[in-house]
C-alpha positions in Angstrom: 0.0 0.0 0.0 3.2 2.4 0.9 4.7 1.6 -1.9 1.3 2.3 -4.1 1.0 5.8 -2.5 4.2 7.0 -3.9 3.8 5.4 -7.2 0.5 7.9 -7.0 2.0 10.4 -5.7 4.6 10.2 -8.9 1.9 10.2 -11.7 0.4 13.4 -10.5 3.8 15.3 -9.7 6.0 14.3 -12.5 3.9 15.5 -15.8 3.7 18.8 -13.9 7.5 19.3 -13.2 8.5 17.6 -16.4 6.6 19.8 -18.4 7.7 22.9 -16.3 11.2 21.7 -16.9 10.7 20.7 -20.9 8.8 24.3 -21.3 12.2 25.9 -19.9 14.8 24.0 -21.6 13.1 24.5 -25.2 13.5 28.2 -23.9 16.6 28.0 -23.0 17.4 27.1 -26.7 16.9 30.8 -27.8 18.1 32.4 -24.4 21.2 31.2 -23.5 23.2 32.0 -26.8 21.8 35.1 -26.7 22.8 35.5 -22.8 26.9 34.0 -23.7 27.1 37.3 -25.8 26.9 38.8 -21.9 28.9 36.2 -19.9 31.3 37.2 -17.2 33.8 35.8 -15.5 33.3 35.9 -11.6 35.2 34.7 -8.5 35.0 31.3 -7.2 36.4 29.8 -4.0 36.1 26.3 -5.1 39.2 24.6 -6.2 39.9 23.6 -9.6 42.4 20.9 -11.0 42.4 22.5 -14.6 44.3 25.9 -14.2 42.0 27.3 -17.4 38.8 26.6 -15.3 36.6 29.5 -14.6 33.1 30.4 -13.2 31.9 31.9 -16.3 28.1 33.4 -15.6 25.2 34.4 -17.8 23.3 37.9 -16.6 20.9 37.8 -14.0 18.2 38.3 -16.4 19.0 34.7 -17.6 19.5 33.2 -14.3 17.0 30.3 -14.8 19.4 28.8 -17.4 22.7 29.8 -15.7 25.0 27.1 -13.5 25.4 28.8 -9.9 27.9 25.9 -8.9 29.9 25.0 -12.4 29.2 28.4 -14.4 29.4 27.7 -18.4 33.0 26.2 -18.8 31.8 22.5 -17.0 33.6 20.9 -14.0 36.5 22.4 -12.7 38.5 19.8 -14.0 38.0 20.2 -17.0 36.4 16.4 -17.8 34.0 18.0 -20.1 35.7 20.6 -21.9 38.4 18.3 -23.3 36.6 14.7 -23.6 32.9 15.3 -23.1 32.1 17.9 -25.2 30.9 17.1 -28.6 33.1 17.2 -31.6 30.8 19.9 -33.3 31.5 22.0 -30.8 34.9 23.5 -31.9 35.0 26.8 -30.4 34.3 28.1 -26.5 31.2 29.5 -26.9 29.6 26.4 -28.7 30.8 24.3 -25.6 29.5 26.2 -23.6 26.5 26.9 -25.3 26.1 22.7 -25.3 27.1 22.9 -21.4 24.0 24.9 -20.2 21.4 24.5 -22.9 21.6 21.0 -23.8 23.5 18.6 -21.2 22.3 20.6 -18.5 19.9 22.5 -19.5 17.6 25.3 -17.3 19.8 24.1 -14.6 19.4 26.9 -11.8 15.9 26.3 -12.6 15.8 22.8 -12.2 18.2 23.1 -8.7 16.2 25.8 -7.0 13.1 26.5 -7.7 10.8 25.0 -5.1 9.5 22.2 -5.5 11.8 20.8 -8.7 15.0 20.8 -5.7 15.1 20.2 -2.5 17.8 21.2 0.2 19.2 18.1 1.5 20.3 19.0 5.0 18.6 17.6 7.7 16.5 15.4 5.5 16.4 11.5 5.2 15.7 9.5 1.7 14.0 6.2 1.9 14.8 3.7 -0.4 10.8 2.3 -1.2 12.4 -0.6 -4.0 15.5 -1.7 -5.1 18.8 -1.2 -3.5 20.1 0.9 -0.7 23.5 0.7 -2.6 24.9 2.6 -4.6 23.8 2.6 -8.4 26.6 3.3 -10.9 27.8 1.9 -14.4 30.0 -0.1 -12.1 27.3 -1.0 -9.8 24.2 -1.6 -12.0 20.4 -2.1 -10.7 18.0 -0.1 -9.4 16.2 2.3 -6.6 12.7 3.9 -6.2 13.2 6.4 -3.0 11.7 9.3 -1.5 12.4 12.1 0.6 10.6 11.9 4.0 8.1 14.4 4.7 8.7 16.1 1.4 6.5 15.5 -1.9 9.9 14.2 -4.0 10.6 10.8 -5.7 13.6 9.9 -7.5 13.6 6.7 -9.8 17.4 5.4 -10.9 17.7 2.2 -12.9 21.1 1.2 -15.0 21.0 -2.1 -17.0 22.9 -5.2 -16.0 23.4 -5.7 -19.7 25.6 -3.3 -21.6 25.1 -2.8 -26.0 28.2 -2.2 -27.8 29.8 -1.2 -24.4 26.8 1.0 -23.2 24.6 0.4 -20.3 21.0 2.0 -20.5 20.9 4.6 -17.4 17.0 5.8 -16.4 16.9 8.5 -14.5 13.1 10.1 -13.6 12.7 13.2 -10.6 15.0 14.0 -7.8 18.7 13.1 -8.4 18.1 11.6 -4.7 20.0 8.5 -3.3 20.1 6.7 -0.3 23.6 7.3 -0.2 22.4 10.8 0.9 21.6 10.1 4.0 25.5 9.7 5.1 26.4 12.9 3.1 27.9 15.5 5.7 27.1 18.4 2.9 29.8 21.0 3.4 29.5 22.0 0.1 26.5 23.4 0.5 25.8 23.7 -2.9 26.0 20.0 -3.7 23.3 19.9 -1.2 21.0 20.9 -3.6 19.2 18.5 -5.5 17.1 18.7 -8.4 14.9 17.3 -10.8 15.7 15.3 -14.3 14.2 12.9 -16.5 16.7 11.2 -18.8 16.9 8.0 -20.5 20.2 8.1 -22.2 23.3 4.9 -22.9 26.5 5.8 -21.0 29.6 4.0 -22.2 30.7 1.5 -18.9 
């Protein structure tokens, strides 16, 4: 019956949020190269392995499709500017432009709006199916939880088969984990957790 209620409680929440979400990402299409004409760089305190990193932010008037924690250039070091980005994607701009509007697209909207995040600190997730372990491409299977007290579900599934060296990853509302609940957050922005739906094959 526990386990029915939150299926429910799923199928009315995620149409809402995903179609929030979708309706601000197709935006984000003709915002944010628009906004990278306007980029600055600004100062970070967090410390990056690539020397060329910087936080590289879009004007408050695009805030919604900005990256409060990695700005436009990607992690800090510097993973997806050199190996992740896609090969049409030749010159800064384009990268970045692929950074915030299409892998992670309307992503200060997605983190902190109410409702599509949620502030992990002093909360607890509850695995309702699968596994409380971890769930990689290393670690395949799956997890159904929810936060406690909070109207949030996240659904993370990777296949124990892989195609042509790809494993099938699922991921459906909050990017939360059980692991979570051992998480002593310092980073407070990591704390932050939003909402996705992606279906996507990752290379193991």
């Amino acid at each position: 019956m526990k386990l029915f209620i939150n299926i429910l409680g799923c199928a009315v929440t995620w149409p809402l949020l995903f179609v929030a979400r979708t309706s601000m990402a197709l935006l984000g299409l003709a915002v944010v190269p628009v906004a990278l004409i306007y980029r600055r760089v600004v100062p970070s305190e967090r410390d990056a392995s690539w020397a060329g990193w910087r936080l590289v932010r879009l004007p408050w008037w695009a805030w919604p499709w900005d990256n409060l924690r990695d700005g436009a250039m990607g992690d800090v070091r510097g993973t997806y500017w050199f190996t992740q980005a896609p090969k049409w994607a030749d010159t800064p701009r384009e990268k970045m432009f692929n950074w915030l509007a299409l892998r992670n697209p309307c992503n200060n909207f997605s983190r902190f709006f109410p409702l599509l995040a949620v502030h992990m600190v002093g909360k607890t997730v509850e695995c309702l199916a699968g596994t409380d372990a971890t769930v990689s491409l290393s670690a395949p299977g799956f997890q159904f939880c929810r936060l406690v007290g909070y109207p949030a579900w996240g659904l993370y599934y990777v296949s124990s088969f892989a195609l042509f060296g790809r494993r099938l990853k699922v991921r459906l509302g909050h990017k939360i984990e059980p692991r979570h609940n051992f998480e002593s957050w310092d980073d407070v922005q990591k704390a932050q957790k939003g909402i996705t739906f992606t279906v996507s094959l990752k290379g193991v």
